[in-house]
TORNU-936258 format. One record per residue (C-alpha): x, y, z; residue number from 1; residue in one letter. Coordinates in nm, 3 decimals, decimal comma. Layout:
BEGIN
X/Y/Z/NUM/a
...
***
This chain:
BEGIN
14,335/6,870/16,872/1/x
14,032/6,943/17,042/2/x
13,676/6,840/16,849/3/x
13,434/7,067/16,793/4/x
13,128/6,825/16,703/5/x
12,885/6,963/16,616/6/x
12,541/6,901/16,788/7/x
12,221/6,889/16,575/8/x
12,024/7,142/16,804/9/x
11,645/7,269/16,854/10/x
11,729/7,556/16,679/11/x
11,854/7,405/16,312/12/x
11,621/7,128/16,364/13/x
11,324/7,248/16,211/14/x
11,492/7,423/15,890/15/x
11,684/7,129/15,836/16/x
11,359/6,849/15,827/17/x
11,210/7,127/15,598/18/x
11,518/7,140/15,356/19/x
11,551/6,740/15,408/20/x
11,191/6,726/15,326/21/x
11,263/6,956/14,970/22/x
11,543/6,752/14,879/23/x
11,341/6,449/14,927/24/x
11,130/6,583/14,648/25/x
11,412/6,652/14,404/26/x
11,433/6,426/14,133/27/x
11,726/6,145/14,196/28/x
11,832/6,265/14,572/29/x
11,596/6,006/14,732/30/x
11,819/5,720/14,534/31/x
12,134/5,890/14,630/32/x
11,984/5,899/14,989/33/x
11,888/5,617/15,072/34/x
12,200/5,444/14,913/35/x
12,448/5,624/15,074/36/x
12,241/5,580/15,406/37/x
12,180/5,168/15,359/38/x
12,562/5,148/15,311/39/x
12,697/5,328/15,597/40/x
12,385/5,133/15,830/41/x
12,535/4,808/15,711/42/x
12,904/4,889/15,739/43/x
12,852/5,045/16,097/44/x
12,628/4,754/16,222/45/x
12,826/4,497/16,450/46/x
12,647/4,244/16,250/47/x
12,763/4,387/15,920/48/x
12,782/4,113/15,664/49/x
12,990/4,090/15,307/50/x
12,654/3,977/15,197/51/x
12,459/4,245/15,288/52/x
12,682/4,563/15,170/53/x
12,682/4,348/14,830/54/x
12,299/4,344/14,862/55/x
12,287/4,700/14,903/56/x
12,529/4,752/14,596/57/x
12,346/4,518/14,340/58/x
12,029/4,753/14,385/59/x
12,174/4,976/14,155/60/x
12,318/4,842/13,807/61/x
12,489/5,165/13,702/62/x
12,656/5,180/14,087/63/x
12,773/4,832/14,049/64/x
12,917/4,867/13,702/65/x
13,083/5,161/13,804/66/x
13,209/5,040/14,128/67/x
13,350/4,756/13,941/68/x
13,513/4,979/13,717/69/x
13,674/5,165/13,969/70/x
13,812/4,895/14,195/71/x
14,013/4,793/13,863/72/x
14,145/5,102/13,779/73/x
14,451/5,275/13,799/74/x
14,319/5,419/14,186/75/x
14,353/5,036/14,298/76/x
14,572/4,951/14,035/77/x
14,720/4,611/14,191/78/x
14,441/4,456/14,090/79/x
14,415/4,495/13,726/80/x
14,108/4,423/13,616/81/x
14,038/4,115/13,863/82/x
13,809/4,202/14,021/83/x
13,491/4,121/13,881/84/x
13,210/4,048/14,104/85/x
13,097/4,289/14,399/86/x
13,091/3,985/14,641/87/x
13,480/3,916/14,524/88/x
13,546/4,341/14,575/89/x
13,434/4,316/14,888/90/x
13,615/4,027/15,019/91/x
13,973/4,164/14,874/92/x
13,882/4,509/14,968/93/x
13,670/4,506/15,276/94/x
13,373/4,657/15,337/95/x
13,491/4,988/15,453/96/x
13,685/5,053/15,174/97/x
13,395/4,945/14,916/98/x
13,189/5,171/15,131/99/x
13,411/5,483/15,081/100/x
13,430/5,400/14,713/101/x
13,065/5,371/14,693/102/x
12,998/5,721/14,849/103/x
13,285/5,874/14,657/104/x
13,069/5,769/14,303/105/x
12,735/5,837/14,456/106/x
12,849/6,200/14,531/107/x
12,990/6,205/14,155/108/x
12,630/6,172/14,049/109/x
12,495/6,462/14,200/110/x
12,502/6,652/13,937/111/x
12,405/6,402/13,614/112/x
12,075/6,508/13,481/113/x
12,030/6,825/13,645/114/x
11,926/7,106/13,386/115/x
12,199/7,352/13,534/116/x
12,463/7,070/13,527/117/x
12,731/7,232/13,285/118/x
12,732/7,578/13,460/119/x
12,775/7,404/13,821/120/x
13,020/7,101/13,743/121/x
13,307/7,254/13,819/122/x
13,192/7,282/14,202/123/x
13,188/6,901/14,155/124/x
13,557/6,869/13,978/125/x
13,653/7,119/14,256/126/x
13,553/6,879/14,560/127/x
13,704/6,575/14,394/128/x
14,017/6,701/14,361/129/x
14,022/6,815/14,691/130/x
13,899/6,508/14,789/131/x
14,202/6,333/14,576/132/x
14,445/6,607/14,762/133/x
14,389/6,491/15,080/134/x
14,454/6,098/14,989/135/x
14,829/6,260/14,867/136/x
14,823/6,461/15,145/137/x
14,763/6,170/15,409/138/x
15,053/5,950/15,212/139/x
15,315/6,240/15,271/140/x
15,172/6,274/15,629/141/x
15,143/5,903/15,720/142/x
14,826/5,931/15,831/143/x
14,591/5,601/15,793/144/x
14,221/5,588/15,664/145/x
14,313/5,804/15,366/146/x
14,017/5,689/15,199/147/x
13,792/5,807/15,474/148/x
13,989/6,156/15,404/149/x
13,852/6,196/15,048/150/x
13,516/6,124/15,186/151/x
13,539/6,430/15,424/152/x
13,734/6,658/15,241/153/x
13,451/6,610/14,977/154/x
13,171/6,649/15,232/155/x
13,323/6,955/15,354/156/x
13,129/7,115/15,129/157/x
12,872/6,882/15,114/158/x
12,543/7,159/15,223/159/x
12,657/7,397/14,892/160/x
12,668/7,120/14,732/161/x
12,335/7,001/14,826/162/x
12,158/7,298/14,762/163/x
12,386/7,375/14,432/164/x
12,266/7,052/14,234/165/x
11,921/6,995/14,377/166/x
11,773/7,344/14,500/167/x
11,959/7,572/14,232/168/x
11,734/7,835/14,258/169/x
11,786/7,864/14,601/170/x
12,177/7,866/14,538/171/x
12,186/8,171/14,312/172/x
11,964/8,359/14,589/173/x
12,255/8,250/14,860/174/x
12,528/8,346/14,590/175/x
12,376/8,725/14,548/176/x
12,376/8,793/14,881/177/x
12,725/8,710/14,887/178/x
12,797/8,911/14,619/179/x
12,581/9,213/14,820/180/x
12,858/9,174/15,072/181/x
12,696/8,894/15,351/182/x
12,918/8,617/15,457/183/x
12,793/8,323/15,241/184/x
12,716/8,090/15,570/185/x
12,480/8,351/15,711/186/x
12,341/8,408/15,345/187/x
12,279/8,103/15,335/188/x
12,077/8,104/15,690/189/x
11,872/8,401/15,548/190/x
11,739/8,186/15,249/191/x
11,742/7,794/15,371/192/x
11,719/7,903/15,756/193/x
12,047/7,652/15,826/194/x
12,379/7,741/15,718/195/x
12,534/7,556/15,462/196/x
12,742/7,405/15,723/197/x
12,487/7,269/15,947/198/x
12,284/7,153/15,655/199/x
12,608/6,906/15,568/200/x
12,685/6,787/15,945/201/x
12,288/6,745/15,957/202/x
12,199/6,538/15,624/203/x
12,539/6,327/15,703/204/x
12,387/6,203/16,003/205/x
12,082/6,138/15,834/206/x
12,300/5,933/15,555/207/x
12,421/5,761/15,861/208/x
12,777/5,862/15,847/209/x
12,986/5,749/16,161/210/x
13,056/5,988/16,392/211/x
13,460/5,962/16,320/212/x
13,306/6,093/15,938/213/x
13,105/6,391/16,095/214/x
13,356/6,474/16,300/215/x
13,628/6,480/16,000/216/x
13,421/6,741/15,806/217/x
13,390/6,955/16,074/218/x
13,637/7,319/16,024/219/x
13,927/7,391/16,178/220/x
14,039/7,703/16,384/221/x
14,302/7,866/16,512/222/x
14,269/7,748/16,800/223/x
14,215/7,397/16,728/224/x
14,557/7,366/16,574/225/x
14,775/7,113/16,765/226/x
14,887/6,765/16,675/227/x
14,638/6,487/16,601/228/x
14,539/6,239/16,871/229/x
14,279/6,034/16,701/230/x
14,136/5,923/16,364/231/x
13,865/6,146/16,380/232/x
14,193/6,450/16,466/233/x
14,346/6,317/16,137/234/x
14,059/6,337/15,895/235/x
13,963/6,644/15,981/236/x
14,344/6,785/15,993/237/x
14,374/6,613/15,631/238/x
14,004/6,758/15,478/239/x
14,082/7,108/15,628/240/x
14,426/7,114/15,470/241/x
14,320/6,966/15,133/242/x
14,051/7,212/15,108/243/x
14,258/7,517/15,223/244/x
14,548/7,406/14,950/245/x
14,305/7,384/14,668/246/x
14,154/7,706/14,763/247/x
14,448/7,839/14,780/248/x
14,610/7,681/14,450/249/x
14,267/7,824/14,282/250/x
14,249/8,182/14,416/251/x
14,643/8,273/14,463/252/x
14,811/8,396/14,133/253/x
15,141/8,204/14,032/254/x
15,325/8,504/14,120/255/x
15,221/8,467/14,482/256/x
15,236/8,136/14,476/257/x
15,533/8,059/14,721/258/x
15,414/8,388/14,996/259/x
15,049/8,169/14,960/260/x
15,246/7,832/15,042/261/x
15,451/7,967/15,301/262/x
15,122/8,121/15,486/263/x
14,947/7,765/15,469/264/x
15,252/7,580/15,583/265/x
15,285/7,867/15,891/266/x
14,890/7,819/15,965/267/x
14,920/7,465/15,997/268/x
15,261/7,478/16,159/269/x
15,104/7,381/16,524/270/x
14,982/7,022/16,403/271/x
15,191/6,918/16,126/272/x
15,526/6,999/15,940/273/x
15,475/7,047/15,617/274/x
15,721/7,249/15,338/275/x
15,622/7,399/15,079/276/x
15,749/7,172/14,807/277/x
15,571/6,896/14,983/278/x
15,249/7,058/14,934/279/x
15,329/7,125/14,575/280/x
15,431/6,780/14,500/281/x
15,098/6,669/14,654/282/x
14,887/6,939/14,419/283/x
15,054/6,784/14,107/284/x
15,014/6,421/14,262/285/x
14,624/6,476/14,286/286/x
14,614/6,638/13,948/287/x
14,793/6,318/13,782/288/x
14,505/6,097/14,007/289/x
14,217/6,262/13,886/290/x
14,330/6,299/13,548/291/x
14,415/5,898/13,560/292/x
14,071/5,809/13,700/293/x
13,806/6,103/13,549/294/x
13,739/5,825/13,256/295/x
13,646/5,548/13,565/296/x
13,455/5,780/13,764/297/x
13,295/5,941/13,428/298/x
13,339/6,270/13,576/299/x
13,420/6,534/13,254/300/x
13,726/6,731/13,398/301/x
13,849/6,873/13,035/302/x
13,610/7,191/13,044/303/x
13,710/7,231/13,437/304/x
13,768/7,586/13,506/305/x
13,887/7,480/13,826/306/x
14,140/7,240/13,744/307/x
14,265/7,462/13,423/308/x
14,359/7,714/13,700/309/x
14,505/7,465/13,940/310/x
14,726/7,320/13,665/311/x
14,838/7,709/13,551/312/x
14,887/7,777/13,963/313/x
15,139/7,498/13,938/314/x
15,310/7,603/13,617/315/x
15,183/7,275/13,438/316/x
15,036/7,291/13,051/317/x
14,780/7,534/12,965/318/x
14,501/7,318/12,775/319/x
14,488/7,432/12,406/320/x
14,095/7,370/12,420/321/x
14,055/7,563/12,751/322/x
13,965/7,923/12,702/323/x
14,246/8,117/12,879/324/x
13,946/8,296/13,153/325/x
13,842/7,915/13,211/326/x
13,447/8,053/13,272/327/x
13,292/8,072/12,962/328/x
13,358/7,711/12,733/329/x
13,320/7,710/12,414/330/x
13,034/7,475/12,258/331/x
13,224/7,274/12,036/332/x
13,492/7,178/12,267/333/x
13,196/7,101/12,541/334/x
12,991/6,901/12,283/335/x
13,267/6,698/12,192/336/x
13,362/6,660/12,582/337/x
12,970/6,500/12,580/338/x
12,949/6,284/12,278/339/x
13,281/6,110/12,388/340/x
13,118/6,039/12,719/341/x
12,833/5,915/12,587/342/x
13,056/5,702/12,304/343/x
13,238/5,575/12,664/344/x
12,907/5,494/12,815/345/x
12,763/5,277/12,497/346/x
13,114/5,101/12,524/347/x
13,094/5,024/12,863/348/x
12,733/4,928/12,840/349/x
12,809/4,681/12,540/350/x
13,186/4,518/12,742/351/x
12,948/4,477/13,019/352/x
12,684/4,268/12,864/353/x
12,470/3,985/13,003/354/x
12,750/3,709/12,866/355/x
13,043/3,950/12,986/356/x
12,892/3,938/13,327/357/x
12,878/3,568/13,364/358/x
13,193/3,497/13,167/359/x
13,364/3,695/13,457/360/x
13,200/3,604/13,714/361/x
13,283/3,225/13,656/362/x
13,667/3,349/13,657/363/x
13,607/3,522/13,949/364/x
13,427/3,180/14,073/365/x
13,734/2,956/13,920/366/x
13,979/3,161/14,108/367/x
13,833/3,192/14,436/368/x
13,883/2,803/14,431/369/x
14,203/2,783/14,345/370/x
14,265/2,976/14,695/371/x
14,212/2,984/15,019/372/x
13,815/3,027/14,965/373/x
13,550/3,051/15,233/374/x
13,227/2,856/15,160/375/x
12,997/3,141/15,144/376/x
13,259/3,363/14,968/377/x
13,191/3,126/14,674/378/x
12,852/3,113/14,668/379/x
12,764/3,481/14,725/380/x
13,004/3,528/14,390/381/x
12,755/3,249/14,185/382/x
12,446/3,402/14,301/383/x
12,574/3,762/14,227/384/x
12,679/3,604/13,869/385/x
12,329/3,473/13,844/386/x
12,160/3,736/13,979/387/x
12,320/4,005/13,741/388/x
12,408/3,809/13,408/389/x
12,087/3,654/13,376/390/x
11,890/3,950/13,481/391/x
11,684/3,770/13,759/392/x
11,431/3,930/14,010/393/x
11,613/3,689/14,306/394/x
11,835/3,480/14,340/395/x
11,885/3,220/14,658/396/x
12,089/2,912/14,736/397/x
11,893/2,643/14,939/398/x
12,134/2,385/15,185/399/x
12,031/2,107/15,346/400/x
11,965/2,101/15,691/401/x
11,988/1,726/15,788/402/x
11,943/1,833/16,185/403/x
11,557/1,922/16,104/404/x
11,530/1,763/15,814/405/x
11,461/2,042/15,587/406/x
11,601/2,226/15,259/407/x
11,643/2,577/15,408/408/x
11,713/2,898/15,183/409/x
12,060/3,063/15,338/410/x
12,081/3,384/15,173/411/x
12,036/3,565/14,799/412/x
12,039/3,876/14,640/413/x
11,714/4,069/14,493/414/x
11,397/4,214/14,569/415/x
11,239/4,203/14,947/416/x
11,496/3,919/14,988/417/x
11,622/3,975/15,366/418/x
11,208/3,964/15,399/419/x
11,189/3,630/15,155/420/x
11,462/3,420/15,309/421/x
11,299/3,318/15,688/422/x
10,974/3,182/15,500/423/x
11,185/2,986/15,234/424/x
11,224/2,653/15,402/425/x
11,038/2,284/15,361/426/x
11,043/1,952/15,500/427/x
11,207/1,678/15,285/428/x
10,955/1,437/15,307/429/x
10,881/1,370/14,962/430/x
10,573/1,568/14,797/431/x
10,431/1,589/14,503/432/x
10,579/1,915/14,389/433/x
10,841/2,057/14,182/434/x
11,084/2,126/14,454/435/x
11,086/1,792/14,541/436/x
11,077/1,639/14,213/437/x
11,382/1,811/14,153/438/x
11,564/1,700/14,437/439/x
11,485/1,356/14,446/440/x
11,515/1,301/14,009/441/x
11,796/1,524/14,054/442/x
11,672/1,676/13,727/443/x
11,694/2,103/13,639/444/x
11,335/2,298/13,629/445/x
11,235/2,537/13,426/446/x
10,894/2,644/13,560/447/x
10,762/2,971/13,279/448/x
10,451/3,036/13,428/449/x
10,329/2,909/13,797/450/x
10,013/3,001/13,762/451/x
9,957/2,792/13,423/452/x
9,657/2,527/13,546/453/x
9,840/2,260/13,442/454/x
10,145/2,408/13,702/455/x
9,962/2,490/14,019/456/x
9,883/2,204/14,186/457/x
10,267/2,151/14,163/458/x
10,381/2,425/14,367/459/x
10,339/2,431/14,689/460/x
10,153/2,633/14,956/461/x
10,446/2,749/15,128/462/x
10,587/2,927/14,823/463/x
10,278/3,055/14,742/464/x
10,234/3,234/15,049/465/x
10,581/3,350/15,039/466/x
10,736/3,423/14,703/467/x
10,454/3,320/14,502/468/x
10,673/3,407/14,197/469/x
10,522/3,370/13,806/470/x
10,841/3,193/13,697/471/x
11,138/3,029/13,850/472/x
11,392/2,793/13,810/473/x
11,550/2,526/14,024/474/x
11,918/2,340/14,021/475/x
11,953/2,082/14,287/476/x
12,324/2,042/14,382/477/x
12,422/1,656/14,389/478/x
12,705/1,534/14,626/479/x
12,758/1,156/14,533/480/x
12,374/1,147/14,444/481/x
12,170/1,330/14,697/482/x
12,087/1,711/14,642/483/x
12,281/1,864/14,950/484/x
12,118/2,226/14,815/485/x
11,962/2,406/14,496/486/x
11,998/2,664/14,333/487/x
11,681/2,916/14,282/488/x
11,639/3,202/14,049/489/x
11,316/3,374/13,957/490/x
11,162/3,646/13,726/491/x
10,874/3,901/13,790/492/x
10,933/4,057/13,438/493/x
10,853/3,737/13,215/494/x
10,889/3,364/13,144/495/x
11,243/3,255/13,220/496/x
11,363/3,130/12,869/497/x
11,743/2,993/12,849/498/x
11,928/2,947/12,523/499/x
12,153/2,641/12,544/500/x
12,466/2,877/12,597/501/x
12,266/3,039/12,890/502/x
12,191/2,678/13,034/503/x
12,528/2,580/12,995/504/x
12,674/2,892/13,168/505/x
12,409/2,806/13,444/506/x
12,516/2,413/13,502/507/x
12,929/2,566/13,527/508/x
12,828/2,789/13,813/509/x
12,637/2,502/13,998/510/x
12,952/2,275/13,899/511/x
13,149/2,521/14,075/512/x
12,898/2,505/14,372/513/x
12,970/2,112/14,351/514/x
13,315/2,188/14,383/515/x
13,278/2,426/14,685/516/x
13,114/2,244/14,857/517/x
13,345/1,908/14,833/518/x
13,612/2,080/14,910/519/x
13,479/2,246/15,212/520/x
13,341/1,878/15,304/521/x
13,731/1,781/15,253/522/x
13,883/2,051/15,431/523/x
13,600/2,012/15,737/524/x
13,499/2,375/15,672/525/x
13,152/2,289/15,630/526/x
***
């Protein structure tokens, strides 16, 4: 199968910085941005770290909350619930396939909070399911990296998309042209100067998708059909023929359903060998998916035009609260549709409270030990538990370096910390500050407010010219008496103030450090 990447040239250049440069003014795209962008960077880096895709994640609450969701849901349903730390996710899952998770529900969002988003939704249902079809489709096929399929099925699309959910007005100028008669690519040249096309191939490379991704969105001709050669050959075989079978299930009428199947099969006929009941089953596969995991992925599919005429296409149930057009929803049925979101939301809010969060994490802790655990696999999981249950700014594990004779941060999660961790490092020669006080007394520090006068002649310069935080907290880590590392945490949004439960929760996780640590000491993996 010959590729057809295409090349960013001189020509879509310019209209494509000036669209970039409208989206980047469009309330919520910059987020969605420069997440999607940060994780594909890390994931495509030789140098890519479990730590630093977690990092990336733990930015965003509602992304990690949802991403947990997701990884124990019915989509990865051999885990059953767990999974419950990103650090954990990432080391069962890998980081590619958190990645493609992560873009899958950062796409969902495009349209939440957009004052057109219950006319346009169904553009969003619509490229889901696609992207769902071609993850049955590659299963039937045997093709690998189906997960990488549902991204490019869904960014086939992903320009009209774009310009649907964050420069609307733009969209309905695009859609009357087509509705004048003009081919909606070029329509969409005359009003955004790019094609919707080139707008997607052009903002994926900005999001830093690899080039296997691109290449997977990319359309298919006639020409182009013949068997796959590559994994780039198979994504974009599986996002073309996803695509084609949805449109196809959407805009061919029951009665000409099998004529419809038998002209896909016959276009495709070159690469693959398809029937037509294997494209059916795959249709009713995705529909069961989606339906299983629109509560996970919060995505509202009950009012879905789309999918009401899918499931008709198929011969499956009409929905009694779907109007029989499937264009015009009725308010009450839409209303309740929102309030049991929102009801879903509060729940999931309330399950995934501050004591939730560290209550799994120290399972997720407790079982990583019972395996075979990697060092830093434990402690990313504690300072991920820290960093989210207790709501800190940072969170950082010191180890001591007996070769230089220092305590030496290693790594942490929070703000400016990749910046934070090279200047967080001090001799061990006792002096008269709180860092070493702890260490040596082996005692827990609670420090509310470093800049009380009483306080500041007990921290020392180096954090001050580093971190310089208003309030932290320090828990050496004792091995047989000597603090072999600590345990930091700080706020910038008040005074840290710990019940006794939240204490108590605290000393378990550096327990489990203990623990970690000994046995890595046991096993030589330290």
């Amino acid at each position: 199968m010959a590729s057809t990447l295409a090349v960013t040239d001189r020509e879509t250049l310019k209209p494509l910085e000036a669209v970039l440069r409208r989206l980047s003014e469009s309330s919520g795209f910059p987020t969605l941005s420069t997440t999607i962008s940060d994780v594909n960077r890390v994931v495509s880096s030789d140098s890519h770290s479990a730590q630093q895709i977690t990092q990336v994640i733990l930015r965003d609450v509602s992304l990690t909350t949802k991403l947990l969701q997701l990884v124990n849901s019915a989509v990865y349903g051999q885990f059953h619930g767990r999974i419950r730390t990103i650090s954990r996710a990432v080391l069962i899952l890998g980081c590619e396939a958190i990645r493609n998770a992560t873009m899958t529900l950062m796409m969902l969002e495009f349209s939440k909070g957009r004052p057109q988003e219950r006319s346009v939704q169904d553009e969003l249902v619509g490229a889901f399911f696609a992207g769902v079809l071609s993850k049955a489709l590659c299963a039937r096929l045997g093709m690998p990296n189906a997960e990488e399929a549902v991204i490019c099925t869904m960014c086939q699309n992903l320009g009209k998309l774009l310009v649907t959910f964050f420069l609307y007005e733009e969209s309905r100028k695009v859609q009357a042209l087509v509705e004048q008669g003009i081919a909606e690519e070029q329509a969409a040249e005359q009003v955004l100067g790019i094609s919707y096309r080139n707008l997607g191939v052009g903002v994926a490379r900005h999001w830093n998708f690899p080039d296997r991704l691109v290449e997977g969105m990319q359309r298919i001709t006639a020409r182009d059909m013949t068997p796959p050669t590559s994994d780039s050959d198979n994504l974009r075989l599986a996002a073309n023929l996803a695509n084609d079978l949805y449109f196809t299930a959407l805009r061919s009428s029951q009665e000409d359903k099998t004529a419809a199947l038998e002209a896909l099969s016959k276009r495709y006929s070159a690469a693959i060998k398809l029937d037509t009941k294997d494209l059916i089953a795959a249709v009713d596969q995705a529909l069961k998916e989606v339906a299983d995991c629109s509560t996970t992925v919060n995505l509202p599919i009950a009012g879905s035009s789309a999918l009401h005429a899918v499931r008709v296409w198929t011969g499956g149930a009409v929905d009694e609260e779907e109007p029989e057009a499937g264009l015009a929803l009725a308010a009450d049925p839409l209303m309740r549709d929102v309030a049991a979101l929102d009801a879903l939301e509060n729940a999931n809010e309330a399950s995934t409270g501050a004591q939730h969060i560290i209550s799994a994490g120290i399972r997720d802790v407790t079982e990583a030990l019972t395996s075979d655990f990697a060092l830093n696999d434990v402690l990313r999981m504690v300072l991920e538990t820290m960093h989210r249950g207790f709501g800190f700014s940072r969170t950082m594990i010191y180890i001591r370096d007996t070769r230089l004779n220092t305590m030496r941060a290693r790594f942490g999660f929070g703000a400016e910390i990749d910046r934070l961790i090279p200047r967080c490092d001090f001799p061990l020669a006792f002096a008269p500050d709180v860092f070493h006080v702890a260490l040596e007394k082996g005692v827990d520090i609670v420090i509310e407010d470093a800049h009380a006068d009483h306080i500041t002649r007990r921290i020392p310069d180096w954090f001050r010219q580093g971190i310089n935080a208003k309030s932290f907290l320090l828990l050496p880590v004792p091995i047989r008496g000597t603090a072999i590392g600590m345990l930091y945490a700080d706020s910038e949004r008040g005074a840290i103030k710990l019940s006794a439960e939240q204490l108590g929760s605290l000393r378990t996780l550096r327990s489990q450090v203990v623990l970690a640590f000994k046995h890595g000491a046991a096993s030589g993996r330290l």
